[in-house]
ZAMARGU-4260 file (C-alpha; in steps of 0.2 Angstrom, whole numbers, plus 5000, padded with zeros to 4 digits):
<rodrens>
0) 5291/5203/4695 | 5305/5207/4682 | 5301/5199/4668 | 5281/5205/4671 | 5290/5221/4670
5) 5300/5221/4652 | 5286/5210/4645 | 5275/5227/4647 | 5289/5235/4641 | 5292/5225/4625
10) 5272/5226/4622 | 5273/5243/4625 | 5287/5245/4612 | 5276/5236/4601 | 5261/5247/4602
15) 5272/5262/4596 | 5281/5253/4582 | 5264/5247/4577 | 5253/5264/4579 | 5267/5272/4570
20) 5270/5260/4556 | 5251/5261/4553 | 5251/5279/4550 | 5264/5279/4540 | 5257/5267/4529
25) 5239/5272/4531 | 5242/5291/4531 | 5250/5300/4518 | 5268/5308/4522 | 5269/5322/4535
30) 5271/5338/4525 | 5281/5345/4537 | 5294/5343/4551 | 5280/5350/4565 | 5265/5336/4560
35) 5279/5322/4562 | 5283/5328/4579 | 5264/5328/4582 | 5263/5311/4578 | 5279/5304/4587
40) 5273/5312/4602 | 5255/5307/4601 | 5262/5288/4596 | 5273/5291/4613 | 5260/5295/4624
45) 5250/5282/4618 | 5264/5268/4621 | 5265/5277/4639 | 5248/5275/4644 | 5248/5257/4636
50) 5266/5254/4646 | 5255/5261/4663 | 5239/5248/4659 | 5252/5234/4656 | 5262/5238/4673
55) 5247/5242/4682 | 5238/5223/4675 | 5254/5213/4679 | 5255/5224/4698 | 5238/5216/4700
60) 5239/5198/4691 | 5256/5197/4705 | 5247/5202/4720 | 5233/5192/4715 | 5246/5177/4712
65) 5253/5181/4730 | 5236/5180/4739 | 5231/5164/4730 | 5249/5158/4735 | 5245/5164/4751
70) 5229/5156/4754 | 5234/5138/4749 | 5250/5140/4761 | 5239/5147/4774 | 5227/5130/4772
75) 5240/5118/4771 | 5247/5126/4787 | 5231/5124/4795 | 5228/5106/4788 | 5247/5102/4795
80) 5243/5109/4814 | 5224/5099/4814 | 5236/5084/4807 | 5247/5085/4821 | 5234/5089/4834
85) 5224/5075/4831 | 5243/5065/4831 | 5246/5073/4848 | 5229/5069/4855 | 5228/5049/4848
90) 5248/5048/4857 | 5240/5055/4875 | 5225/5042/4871 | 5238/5029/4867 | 5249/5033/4884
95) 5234/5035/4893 | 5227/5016/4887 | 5246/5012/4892 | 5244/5015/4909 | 5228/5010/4914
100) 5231/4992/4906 | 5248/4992/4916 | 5238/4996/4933 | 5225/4983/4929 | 5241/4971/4925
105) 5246/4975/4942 | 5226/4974/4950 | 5226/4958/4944 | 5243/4948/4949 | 5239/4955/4967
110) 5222/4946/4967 | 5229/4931/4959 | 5242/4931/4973 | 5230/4936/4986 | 5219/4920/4982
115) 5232/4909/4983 | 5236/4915/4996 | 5218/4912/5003 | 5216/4895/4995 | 5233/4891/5003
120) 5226/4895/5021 | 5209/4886/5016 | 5219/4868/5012 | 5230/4872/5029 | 5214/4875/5038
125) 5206/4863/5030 | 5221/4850/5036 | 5218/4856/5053 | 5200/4854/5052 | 5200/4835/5047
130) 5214/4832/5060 | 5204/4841/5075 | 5190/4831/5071 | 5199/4816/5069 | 5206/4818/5086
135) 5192/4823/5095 | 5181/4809/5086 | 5194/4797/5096 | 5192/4804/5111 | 5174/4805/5111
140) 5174/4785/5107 | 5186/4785/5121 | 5175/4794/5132 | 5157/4789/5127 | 5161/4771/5129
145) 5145/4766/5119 | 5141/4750/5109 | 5137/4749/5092 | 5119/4747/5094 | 5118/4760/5107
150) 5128/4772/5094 | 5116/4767/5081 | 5099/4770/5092 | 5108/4789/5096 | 5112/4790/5079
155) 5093/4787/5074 | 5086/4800/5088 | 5097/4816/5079 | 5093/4810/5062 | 5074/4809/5067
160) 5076/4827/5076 | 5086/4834/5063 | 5070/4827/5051 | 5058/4835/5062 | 5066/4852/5061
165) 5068/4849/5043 | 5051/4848/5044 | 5044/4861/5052 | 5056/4872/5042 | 5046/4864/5027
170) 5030/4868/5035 | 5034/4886/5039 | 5040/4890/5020 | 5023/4880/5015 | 5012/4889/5027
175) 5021/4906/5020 | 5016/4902/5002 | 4998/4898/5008 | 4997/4914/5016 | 4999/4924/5001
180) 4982/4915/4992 | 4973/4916/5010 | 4963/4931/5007 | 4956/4923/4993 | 4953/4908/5000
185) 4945/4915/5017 | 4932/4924/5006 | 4926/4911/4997 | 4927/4900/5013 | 4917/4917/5021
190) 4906/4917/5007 | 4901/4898/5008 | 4900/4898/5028 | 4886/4916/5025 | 4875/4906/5012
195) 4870/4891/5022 | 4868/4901/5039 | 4862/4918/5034 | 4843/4912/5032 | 4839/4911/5048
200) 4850/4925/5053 | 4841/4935/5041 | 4825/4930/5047 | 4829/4936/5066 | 4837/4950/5062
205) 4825/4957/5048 | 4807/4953/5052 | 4794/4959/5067 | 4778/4949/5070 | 4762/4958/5076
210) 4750/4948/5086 | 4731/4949/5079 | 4716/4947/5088 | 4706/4933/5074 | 4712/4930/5058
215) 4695/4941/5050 | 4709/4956/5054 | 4719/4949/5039 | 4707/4953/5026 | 4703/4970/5035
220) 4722/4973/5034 | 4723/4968/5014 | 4707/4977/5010 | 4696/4978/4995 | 4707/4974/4980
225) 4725/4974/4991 | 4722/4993/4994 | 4727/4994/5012 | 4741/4983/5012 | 4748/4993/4997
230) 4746/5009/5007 | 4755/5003/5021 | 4770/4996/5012 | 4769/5012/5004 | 4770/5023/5016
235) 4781/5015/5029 | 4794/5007/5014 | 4792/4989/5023 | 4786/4972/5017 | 4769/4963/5025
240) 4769/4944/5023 | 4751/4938/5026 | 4752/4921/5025 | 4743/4906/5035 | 4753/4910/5050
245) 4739/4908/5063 | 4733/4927/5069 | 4749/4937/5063 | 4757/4947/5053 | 4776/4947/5047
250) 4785/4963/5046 | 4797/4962/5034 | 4813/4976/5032 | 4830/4977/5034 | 4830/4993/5040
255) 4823/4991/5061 | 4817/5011/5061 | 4806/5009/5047 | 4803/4990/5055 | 4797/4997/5070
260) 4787/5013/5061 | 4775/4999/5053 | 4772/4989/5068 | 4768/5004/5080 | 4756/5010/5065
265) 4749/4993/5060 | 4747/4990/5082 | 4737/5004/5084 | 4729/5001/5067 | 4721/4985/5071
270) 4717/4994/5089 | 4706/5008/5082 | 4698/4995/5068 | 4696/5009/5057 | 4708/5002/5043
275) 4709/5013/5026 | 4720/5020/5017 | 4721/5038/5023 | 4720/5031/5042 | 4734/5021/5038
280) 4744/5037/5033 | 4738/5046/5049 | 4745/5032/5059 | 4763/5032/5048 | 4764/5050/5051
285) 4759/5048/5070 | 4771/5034/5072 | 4785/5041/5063 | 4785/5056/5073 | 4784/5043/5088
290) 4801/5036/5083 | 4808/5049/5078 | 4806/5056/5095 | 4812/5043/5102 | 4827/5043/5095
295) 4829/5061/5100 | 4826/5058/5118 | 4837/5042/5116 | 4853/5051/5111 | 4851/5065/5120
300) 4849/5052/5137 | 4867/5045/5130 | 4875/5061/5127 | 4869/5065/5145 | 4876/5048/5153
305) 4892/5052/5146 | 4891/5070/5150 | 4899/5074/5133 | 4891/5092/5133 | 4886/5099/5117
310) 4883/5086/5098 | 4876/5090/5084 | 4859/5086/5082 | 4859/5074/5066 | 4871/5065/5076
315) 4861/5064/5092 | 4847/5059/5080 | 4858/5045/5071 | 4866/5038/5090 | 4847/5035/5094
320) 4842/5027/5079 | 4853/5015/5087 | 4842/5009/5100 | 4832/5000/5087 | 4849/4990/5079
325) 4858/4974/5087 | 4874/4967/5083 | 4878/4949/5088 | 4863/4950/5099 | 4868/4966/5106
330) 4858/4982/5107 | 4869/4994/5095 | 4866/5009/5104 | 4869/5000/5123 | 4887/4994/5115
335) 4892/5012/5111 | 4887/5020/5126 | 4897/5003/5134 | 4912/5008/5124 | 4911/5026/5126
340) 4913/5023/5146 | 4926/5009/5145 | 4935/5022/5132 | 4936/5037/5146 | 4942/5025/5160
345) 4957/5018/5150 | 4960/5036/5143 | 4961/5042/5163 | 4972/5029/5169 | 4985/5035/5153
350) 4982/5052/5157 | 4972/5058/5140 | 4957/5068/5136 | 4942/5058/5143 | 4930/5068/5137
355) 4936/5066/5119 | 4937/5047/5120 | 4921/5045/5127 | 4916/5056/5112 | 4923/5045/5099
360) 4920/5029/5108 | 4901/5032/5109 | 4900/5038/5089 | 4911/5023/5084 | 4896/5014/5079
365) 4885/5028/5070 | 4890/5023/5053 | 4878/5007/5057 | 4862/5021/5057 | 4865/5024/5041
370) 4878/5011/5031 | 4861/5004/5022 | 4858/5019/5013 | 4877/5023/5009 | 4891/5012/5001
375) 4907/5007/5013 | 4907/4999/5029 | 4900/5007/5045 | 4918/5013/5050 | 4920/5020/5036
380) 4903/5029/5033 | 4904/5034/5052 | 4921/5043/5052 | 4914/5052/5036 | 4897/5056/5042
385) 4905/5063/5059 | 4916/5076/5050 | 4902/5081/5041 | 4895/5087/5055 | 4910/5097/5064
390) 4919/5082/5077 | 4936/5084/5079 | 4950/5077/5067 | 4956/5064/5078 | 4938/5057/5083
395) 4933/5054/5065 | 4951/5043/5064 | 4947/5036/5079 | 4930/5030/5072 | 4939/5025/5054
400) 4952/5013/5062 | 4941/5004/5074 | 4941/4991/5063 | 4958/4992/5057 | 4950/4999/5040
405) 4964/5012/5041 | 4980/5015/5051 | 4980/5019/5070 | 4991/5035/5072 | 4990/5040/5090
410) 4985/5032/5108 | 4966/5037/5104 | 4964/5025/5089 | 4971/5010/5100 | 4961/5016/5113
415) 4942/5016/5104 | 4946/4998/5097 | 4951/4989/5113 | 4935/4996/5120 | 4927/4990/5108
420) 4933/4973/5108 | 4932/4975/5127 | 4914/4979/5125 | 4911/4964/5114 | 4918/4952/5121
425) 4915/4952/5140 | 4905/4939/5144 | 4886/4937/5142 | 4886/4953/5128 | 4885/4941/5116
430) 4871/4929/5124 | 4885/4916/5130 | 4881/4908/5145 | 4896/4912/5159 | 4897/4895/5164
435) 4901/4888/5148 | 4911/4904/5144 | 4922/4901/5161 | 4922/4881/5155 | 4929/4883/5138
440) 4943/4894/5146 | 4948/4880/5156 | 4947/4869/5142 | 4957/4879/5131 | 4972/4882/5146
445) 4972/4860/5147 | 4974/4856/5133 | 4989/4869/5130 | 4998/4862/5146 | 4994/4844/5142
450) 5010/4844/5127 | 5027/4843/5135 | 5039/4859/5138 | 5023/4869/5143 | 5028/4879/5158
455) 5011/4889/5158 | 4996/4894/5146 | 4985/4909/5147 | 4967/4910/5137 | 4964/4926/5134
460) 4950/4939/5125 | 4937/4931/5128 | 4942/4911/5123 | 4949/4917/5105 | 4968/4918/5108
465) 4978/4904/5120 | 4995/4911/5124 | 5008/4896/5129 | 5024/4900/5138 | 5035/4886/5136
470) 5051/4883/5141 | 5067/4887/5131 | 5080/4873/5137 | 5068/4862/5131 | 5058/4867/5116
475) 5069/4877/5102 | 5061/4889/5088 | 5057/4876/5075 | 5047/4865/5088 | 5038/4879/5096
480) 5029/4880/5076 | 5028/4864/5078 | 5021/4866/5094 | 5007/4876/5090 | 5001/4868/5075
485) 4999/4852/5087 | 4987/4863/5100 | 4975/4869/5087 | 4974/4853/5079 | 4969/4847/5097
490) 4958/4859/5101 | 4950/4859/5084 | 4948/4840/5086 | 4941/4841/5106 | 4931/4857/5107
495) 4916/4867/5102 | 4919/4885/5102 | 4912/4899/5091 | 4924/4909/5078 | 4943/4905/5078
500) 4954/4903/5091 | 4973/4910/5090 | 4988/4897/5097 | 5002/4909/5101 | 5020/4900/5107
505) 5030/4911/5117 | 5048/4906/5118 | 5059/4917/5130 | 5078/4918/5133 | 5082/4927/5148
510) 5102/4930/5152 | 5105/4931/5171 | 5120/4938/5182 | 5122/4946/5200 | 5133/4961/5205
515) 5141/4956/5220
</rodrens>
């Protein structure tokens, strides 16, 4: 600051030696004492003010020296406490690293000293072991007293049941595997087993033939040029083979209403003898209006039987359309009413709604009037049909899971289906003599109780399932698989019987004690 402080000075001193210098040499001299003075103090003033510029340029060229000093301490300041933070943090990093590998070094010596400590009590166990079974392999010798050969023929008998378990345990892991390709399998089995029998089930089920007085009625019935027979098809929706079937007619339809429309109107038709096209449709009308009636009356009688009260009058209409379908040679609309009233008995005994399970027991089967007209099965179609038309919640579930389709989810469900398969399968529904019914039973009960460790065998829903108690000192898990593949391979190879029939082994341990 000093010396920026006489440097103005001097440059000051300079300015006036030089301002005055050149006015000496540039003016002429002063004439008088009073100009001289002017001039001095006019070169003075000026030095002043060039002394204040100069101490006022070096005051700001120092300050601006102190603040760029300033700045570059204040940075390196800063750099030197980032420096040392980042020091501090990598020496906690450090200690930190420090511990957890000592407490890992110490993790780890205690499991090495705990596993030698284990595989120290494994060999002494293992010492034991071998001299236990050294021991007691002495005194068994001592106490079985058995020869070589009858060692050897004991020997074979464990390795040989040892084999057998082996191989049921093989056959279980097989039969496993199978089962996850058995859906599959089953529907092309299904599938095989429909295509040879289903032509003369088709034919049964899907065809009506009407009697005719001579076989001149035939060319009355085709008409000039096919006109007749193509009104009647027509008109009813069915198919009418004229073929050289001796006086008759074959009604051919998969639907039975529109079936039994076109025999009714072709009956009465080749009654009157007045066959022509817009006679034909007076008699389709006529008839349809017959059947449609009695499908009316025919619910309404089966609503009436189960006095269910009040049912909406397209389902009254569809539970009577019924009366004109069979399933497994039963008549559809006999089997609900059958199921309805075996429904309300079981939901009495359990103390439920009757009422509500004769409801849903009786329209279990209504998706069959119209499943040929809407995709899904009959369960299906019925539950959805149903709440269409206002039944309860639980009802149309009940009529969903019937088949197992769906779910069950309360006692209702369970309870629909057993009468169902109650209704089913009792005998005679099905067109099965009871003789041969009551035979096969007896059949199936022999053979069960003809293999050893049987205590007791049970046939059961109708001749499909054969339950076999056997008993548990003698027959252990692996042999009671065993066991059952034997019976159905039996029964397979000595009996006839329709479907499938289930071989269930029931193996019981009961645990016995008396309080005295």
């Amino acid at each position: 600051m000093t010396i920026t402080v006489g440097l103005a000075a001097a440059l000051a001193a300079a300015a006036v030696f030089f301002f005055v210098g050149r006015s000496s040499k540039a003016d002429p001299v002063p004439e008088s004492e009073a100009e001289r003075q002017r001039i001095l103090a006019a070169a003075k003033a000026e030095a002043d003010a060039v002394k204040r510029q100069a101490v006022l340029d070096g005051k700001e060229s120092a300050q601006k020296s102190r603040a760029d000093v300033d700045a570059e301490l204040r940075a390196r300041r800063q750099e030197l406490e980032r420096q040392a933070a980042e020091l501090g943090a990598k020496t906690q990093a450090l200690d930190k690293r420090d511990r957890e590998m000592a407490t890992a070094n110490g993790e780890l010596a205690r499991q090495e000293r705990q596993l030698q400590e284990r595989e120290a009590a494994a060999e002494a166990a293992a010492r034991t072991a071998a001299s236990q079974a050294a021991e007691a392999k002495v005194r068994l010798e001592k106490i079985a007293g058995l020869t070589a050969s009858e060692a050897k023929k004991t020997l074979e008998g464990e390795v040989r049941e040892e084999v057998r378990q082996a191989f049921a345990s093989e056959a279980k892991k097989i039969e496993d595997q199978a089962k996850e390709q058995a859906d599959d399998r089953a529907r092309m089995i299904l599938g095989a087993a429909i295509q040879r029998h289903a032509s003369e089930y088709v034919a049964e089920r899907t065809v009506s033939v009407v009697p005719l007085p001579s076989d001149d009625m035939k060319g009355r019935i085709i008409g000039r040029e096919g006109r007749n027979i193509r009104a009647l098809e027509a008109a009813t929706g069915i198919d009418l083979i004229i073929d050289d079937t001796p006086e008759a007619v074959v009604i051919s339809c998969f639907n039975p209403v529109r079936r039994e429309i076109a025999r009714l109107a072709l009956t009465r038709l080749i009654a009157d003898g007045r066959i022509h096209p817009t006679r034909i449709e007076e008699m389709v009308t006529k008839a349809t209006d017959e059947v449609e009636q009695q499908c009316k009356e025919a619910g309404e009688q089966a609503v009436f039987d189960l006095g269910l009260g009040r049912l909406h009058p397209e389902l009254v209409r569809l539970l009577g359309k019924l009366k004109f379908r069979a399933t497994n040679a039963q008549n559809a609309l006999q089997h609900s009413i059958e199921v309805g009233v075996l429904a309300g008995a079981i939901a009495g005994e359990l103390g439920l709604p009757v009422k509500t399970a004769r409801r849903a027991g009786l329209l279990h089967d209504i998706g069959k009037a119209v499943d040929q007209e809407v995709e899904g099965s009959h369960a299906e179609v019925g539950a959805a049909m149903a709440k269409k038309f206002g039944e309860a919640a639980n009802v149309c579930h009940a009529i969903e899971a019937h088949h197992a389709a769906v779910a069950a989810v309360d006692a209702l469900d369970h309870i629909v289906d057993a009468a169902n398969v109650l209704s089913g399968q009792r005998p005679g529904a099905r067109r099965e003599m009871l003789e041969s019914y009551v035979q096969r039973l007896g059949d199936l009960e022999k053979i069960a109780v003809s293999f050893a460790g049987v205590q007791r065998a049970f046939a059961i829903q109708a001749g499909r399932e054969v339950r076999v108690l056997v008993e548990n000192s003698q027959v252990t898990d692996e042999q009671a698989r065993r066991l059952s593949k034997d019976i159905a391979r039996k029964v397979e190879a000595e009996l006839s019987y329709p479907g499938q029939v289930r071989v269930s082994v029931i193996r019981e341990t009961r645990a016995t004690d008396y309080a005295k």
